[in-house]
C-alpha positions, 0 to 999 in steps of 0.5 A, spaced: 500 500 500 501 507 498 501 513 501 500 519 496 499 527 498 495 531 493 495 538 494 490 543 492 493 547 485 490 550 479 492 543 475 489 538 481 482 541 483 476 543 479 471 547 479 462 546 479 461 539 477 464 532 475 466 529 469 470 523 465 473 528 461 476 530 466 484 529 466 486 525 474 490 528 478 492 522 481 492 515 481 492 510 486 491 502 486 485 500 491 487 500 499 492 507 498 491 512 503 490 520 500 492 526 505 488 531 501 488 538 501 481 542 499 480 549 498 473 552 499 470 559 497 472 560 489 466 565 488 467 570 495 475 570 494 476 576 493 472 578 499 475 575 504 479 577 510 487 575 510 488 568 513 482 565 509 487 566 503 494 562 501 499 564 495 496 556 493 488 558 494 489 565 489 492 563 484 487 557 483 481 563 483 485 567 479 488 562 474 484 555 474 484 552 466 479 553 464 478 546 462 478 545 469 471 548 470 465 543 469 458 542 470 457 550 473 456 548 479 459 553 486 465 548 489 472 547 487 473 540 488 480 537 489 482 531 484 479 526 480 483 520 484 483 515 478 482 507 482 487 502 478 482 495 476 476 500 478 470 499 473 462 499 472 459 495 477 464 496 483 464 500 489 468 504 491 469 504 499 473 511 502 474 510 510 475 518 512 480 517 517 482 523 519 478 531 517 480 537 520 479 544 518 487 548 515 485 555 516 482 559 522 476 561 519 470 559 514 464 562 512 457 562 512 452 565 506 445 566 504 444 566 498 438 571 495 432 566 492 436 560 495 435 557 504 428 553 506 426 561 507 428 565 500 422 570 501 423 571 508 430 572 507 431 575 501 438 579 501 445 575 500 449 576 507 457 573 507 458 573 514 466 569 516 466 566 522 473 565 526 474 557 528 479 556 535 483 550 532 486 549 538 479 549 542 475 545 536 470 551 537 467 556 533 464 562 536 458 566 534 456 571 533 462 575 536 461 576 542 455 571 543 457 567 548 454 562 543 460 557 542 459 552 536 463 545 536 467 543 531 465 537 527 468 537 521 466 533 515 466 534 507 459 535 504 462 533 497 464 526 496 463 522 489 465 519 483 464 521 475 458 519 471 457 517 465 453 524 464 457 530 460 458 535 467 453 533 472 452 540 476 456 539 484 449 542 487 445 537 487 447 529 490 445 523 486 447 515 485 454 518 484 454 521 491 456 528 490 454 534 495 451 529 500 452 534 507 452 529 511 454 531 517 454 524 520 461 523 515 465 524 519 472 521 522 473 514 522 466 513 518 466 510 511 462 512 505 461 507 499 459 509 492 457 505 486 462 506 481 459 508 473 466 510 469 472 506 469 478 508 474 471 511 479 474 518 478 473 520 485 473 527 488 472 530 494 471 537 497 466 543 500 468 541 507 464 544 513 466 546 521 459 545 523 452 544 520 445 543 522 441 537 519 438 540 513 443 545 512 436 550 512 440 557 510 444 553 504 451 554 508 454 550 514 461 553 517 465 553 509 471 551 510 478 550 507 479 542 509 485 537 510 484 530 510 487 523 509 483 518 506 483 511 503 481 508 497 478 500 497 475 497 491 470 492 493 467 487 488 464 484 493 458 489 493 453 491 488 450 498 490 446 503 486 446 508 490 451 511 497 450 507 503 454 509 509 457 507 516 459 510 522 462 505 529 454 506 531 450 506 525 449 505 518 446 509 513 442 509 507 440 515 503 435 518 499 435 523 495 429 527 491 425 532 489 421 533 495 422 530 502 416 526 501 420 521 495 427 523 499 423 520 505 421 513 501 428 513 498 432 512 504 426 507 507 427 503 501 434 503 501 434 502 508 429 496 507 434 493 502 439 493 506 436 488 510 434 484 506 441 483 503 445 484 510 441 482 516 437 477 512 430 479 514 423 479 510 421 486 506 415 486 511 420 485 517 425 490 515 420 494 513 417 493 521 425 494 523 425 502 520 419 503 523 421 502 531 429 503 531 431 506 525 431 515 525 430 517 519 434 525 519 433 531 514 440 531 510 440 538 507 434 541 504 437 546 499 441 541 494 436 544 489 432 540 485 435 534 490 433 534 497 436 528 502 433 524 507 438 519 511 436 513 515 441 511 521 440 504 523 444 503 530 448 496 529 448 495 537 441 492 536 443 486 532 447 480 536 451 479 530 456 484 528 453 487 522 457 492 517 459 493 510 
């Protein structure tokens, strides 16, 4: 096994969505580990206070090929990681071992026609918000006496498609802008793959956010990060599916809550079936009496996401992907 550092540069990042066209920015065999830097704030640079800015993060706003921009979505996204043996039909297994904020401070913005509110707030408003690394908190508002603890995690996780340039905004079978902030160190996160290679790319990292994310930002920040990549041929997926040492997690995503809902049921009743050998009726019963189904994000437009925690200690037998 290999262990590869990709940094974020206007040759390793892109911008806005994913594509196969896409020329990788590594290549790694399956059970690599990745420490991976991601930049953040690509359209709100140029307002941003000093230590919110490198050398590295201003050439990339200033200079990104334009080659490099797909999709038309907002997120800067570092790679694509091209899997070696990765084909159509596998699952790629990525274990987040380890996610921690690189600069002291990271933003949140209401974005005017976009939130669960838009006609209530109807003003865009940049507001950047100081992170004490040391203590893991942010404060806020200044002043407040409101301290927010940090719990890091990276909204977008996901690989190509097919598809020319799907937009980075709303989630999918790919994965993509997930903002599930359960995903955090030590979980894994399993995604189909559609493309050879995978073409895996990660980003929008987020200090802390609300479940549903409602004003359609959480603490967006600039992350470091060390992943593992693992091919699985022993899965057959068609949607992403998660595990934390608590839970598994099934997701639904679609154009209201009420499809993202039966979504994440149905996924989750799947999994069941497939892993812990239950009848449809049975799981069905299961999620009804032991799973929590959460709001995910609301403002991933036209995708909103459901998640459904299954907690692994009610099972007598180990149960885990």
């Amino acid at each position: 096994m290999t262990h590869h550092i990709l940094k974020a540069t206007k040759k390793t990042v892109h911008l806005g969505g994913f594509s196969q066209q896409l020329e990788p920015a590594l290549t790694v065999d399956s059970g690599d580990t990745v420490d991976v830097e991601t930049y953040t704030g690509y359209y709100i640079y140029d307002k941003a206070p000093s230590e919110f800015l490198t050398p590295e993060f201003i050439d990339i706003c200033e200079n990104l090929p334009p080659e490099r921009k797909v999709g038309g979505g907002p997120h800067l996204l570092t790679g694509p990681i091209y899997v070696r043996g990765a084909e159509p039909g596998d699952v790629l297994e990525v274990k987040l071992k380890a996610i921690k904020p690189s600069l002291p401070v990271g933003f949140n913005a209401i974005r005017t026609g976009w939130g669960v509110l838009p006609h209530q707030f109807t003003q865009p408003v940049l507001r950047f918000i100081p992170l004490d690394l040391e203590n893991n908190i942010a404060e806020f508002p200044t002043g407040s006496k409101i301290k927010i603890p940090l719990k890091p995690f990276f909204g977008i996780l996901g690989v190509a498609t097919p598809e020319t340039s799907p937009n980075s905004i709303p989630p999918g079978c790919y994965g993509g802008n997930i903002d599930n902030r359960e995903l955090q160190t030590d979980s894994r996160v399993f995604l189909p793959i559609f493309v050879t290679g995978g073409l895996f790319s990660i980003g929008d990292g987020h200090s802390a956010q609300g479940d549903g994310e409602v004003n359609v930002t959480a603490i967006e920040t600039s992350m470091n990060g060390t992943i593992e990549l693992k091919l699985r041929k022993d899965l057959q997926l068609t949607t992403p599916i998660a595990e934390t040492a608590t839970d598994i997690i099934t997701m639904g995503f679609g154009q209201t809550l009420d499809e993202a809902l039966e979504f994440a049921v149905k996924n989750m009743i799947n999994f069941l079936e497939r892993f812990a050998n239950l009848s449809p009726e049975d799981a069905y019963v299961l999620c009804s009496i032991s799973v929590n189904f959460r709001i995910t994000q609301v403002v991933n437009s036209p995708q909103k996401g459901v998640h459904g925690m299954l907690p692994k200690s009610i099972f007598t037998k180990q149960i885990s992907l």
